[in-house]
C-alpha angles and dihedrals in degrees: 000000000000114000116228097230119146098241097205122034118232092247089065100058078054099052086048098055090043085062096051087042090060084059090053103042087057091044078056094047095027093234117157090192091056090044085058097050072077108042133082105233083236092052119138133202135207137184154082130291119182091343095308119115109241117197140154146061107003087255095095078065089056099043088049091056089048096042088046107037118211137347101218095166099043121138127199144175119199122216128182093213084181143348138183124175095278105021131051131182113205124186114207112205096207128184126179104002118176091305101039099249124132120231150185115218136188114204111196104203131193129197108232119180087332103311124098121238135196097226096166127020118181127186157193125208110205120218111261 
C-alpha cells in the first residue's frame, strides 16, 4: 500500500527559485559576485552561442558577463521542471540578456548542507 505523503516541502521549491533568481538578478546587474551566489564552484555550462558550441567551467558565464556588462531588459520566467529533496531542475525562460539575445536555460541544482546550487546550466540562444 503507497503511503499519501507530500515527498518535498513548499519551502523547498522557494528556496530553489531563490536560488535561479540570484542568477538572474546578476545577469540584470551584471554582477559576477551576485551570479555566483548561485553557482557551485564546480559548476559547468553548455550551449551555443551564435552557432559555437560553449562549454566548460562555469567561468566562460562569468567572463561573458564581464565581457558584456548588464542586462538591464532582460525578461525571465522561472519553472521547477522537478524536484526531489536533494535535486532540482529549473527552466529559465529568458528574453533580451546583455547582448540582446533570447534564451532557454536548464539549470541542474543540488542541496548541499541546506543551500541549492546550480551544478550544471545548459542552454539554447534563439536567432534575433
Amino acid at each position: 500500500m503507497s503511503k499519501n505523503i507530500k515527498a518535498v516541502a513548499t519551502h523547498e521549491y522557494n528556496a530553489v527559485i531563490t536560488t535561479a533568481s540570484r542568477y538572474v538578478k546578476g545577469l540584470r546587474e551584471g554582477s559576477v559576485a551576485t551570479i555566483k551566489q548561485a553557482f557551485h564552484e564546480e559548476a559547468v555550462m553548455y550551449g551555443f552561442t551564435n552557432g559555437q558550441l560553449l562549454g566548460g567551467p562555469i567561468s566562460n558565464l562569468y567572463d561573458f558577463v564581464e565581457s558584456n556588462g548588464k542586462a538591464a531588459d532582460i525578461t525571465t520566467r522561472l519553472d521547477v521542471l522537478a524536484i526531489t529533496p536533494t535535486t532540482a531542475v529549473v527552466r529559465v525562460d529568458m528574453e533580451k540578456d546583455a547582448i540582446g539575445a533570447d534564451y532557454n536555460d536548464y539549470l541542474t541544482l543540488i542541496k548541499i548542507n541546506g543551500d541549492w546550487k546550480v551544478i550544471a546550466k545548459v542552454y539554447h540562444q534563439f536567432e534575433g
